[in-house]
N, C-alpha and C positions, 0 to 999 in steps of 0.2 A: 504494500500500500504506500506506492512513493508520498504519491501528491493527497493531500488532504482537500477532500469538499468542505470548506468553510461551512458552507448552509446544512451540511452532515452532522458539525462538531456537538456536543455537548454544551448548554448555554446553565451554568450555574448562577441561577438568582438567589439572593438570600444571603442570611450568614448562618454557622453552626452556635454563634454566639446566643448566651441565656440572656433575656429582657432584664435593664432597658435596652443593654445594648446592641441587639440584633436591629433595633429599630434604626439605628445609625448607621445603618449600613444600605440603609434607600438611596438607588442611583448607583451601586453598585454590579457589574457581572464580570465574568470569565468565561471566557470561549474556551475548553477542555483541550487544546490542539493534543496532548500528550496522550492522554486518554483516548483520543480518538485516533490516535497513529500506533493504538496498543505497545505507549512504551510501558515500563516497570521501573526502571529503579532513578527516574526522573520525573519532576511535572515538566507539563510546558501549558504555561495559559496566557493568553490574551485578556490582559483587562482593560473594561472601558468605566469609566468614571463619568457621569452625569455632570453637570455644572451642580458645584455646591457638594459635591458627593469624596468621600473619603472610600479609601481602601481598606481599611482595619482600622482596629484600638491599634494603639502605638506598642509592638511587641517584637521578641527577639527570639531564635532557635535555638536549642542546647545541641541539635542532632542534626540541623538542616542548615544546608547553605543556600542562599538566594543569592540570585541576580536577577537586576531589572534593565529594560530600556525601555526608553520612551520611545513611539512609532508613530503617535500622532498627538495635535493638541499642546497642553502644556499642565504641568502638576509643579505641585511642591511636595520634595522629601520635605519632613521632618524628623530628626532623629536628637540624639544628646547632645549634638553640636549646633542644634539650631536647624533655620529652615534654607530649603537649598532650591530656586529654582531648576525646573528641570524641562528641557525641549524637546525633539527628536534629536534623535541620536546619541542623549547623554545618558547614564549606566552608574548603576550602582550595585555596589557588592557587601552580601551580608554573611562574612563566613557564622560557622556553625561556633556556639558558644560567647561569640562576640556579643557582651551584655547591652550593645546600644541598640536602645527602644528606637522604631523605624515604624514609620507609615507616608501614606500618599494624601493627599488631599487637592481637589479639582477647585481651583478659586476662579477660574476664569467663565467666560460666557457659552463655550463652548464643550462638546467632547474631550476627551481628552484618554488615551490608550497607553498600554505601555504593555513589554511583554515580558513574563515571568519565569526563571528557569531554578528549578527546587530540588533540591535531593528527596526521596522520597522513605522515612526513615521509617522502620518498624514501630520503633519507641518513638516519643517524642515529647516532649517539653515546651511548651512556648510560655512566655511570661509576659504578660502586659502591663507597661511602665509607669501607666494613671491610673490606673483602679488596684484594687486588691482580686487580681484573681490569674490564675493561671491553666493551662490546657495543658493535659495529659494525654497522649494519642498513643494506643495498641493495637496494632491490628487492624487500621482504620474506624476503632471505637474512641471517641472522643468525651473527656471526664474534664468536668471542669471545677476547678476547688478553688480557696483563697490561697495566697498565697505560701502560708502554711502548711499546706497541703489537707486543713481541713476541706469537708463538705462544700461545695456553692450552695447558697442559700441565700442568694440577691446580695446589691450592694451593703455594704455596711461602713 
């Protein structure tokens, strides 16, 4: 399966995040390309940002590395060093265990895309920088607790 049918792929809407925060994540998708070229031990996704729409809570891999580019539009990282605008063609790299908190957010009037390439870890860890909570992933089951590692049981 060289070439990928776009209009084939997987359109992920929504987030796996528990309320309020799922709600903040309106105006966001990803187009599966990985998924849909049956890779395994990689993502690849297409994301498109809405005007006003963000990418995540601002959070970091124990077990995953990311890279990003931007392909269309314009976003702003935000990570520990501040906010960075970001064009086409500019990239950013989030090796695994690096504790700087990262997200995207779409300030401009328009679309705005960027593409995604992720290791794809059995285990996994992510922590998010502004709330109390963090994500535990098994097996593609996904547990989410404070940071502590107790229970999630809404913000606190």
């Amino acid at each position: 399966m060289p070439k990928l049918d776009l209009n084939r792929c997987p359109l992920k809407t929504g987030s796996i995040y528990p309320e309020p925060y799922a709600s903040m994540m309106v105006g966001r998708s990803s187009l599966r390309l990985g998924e849909a070229g049956g890779l395994t031990q990689f993502g690849v996704n297409l994301v498109t940002l809405e005007p006003g729409a963000m990418s995540s809570l601002r959070h970091w891999h124990r077990n995953e590395d990311e890279f990003v580019m931007v392909t269309a539009g314009e976003c702003v990282l935000i990570d520990d060093d501040g906010e960075h605008p970001m064009l086409p063609g500019d990239c950013a790299a989030f090796p695994a265990n690096d504790a700087n908190g990262h997200h995207f957010v779409n300030r401009s009037d328009r679309i705005a895309q960027f593409l995604v390439v992720g290791t794809k870890a059995r285990q996994e860890v992510g922590t998010y920088c502004d709330v109390d909570m963090r994500v535990e992933i098994a097996d593609g089951v996904a547990t989410f607790t404070y940071k502590d590692g107790t229970p999630w049981e809404g913000p606190r």
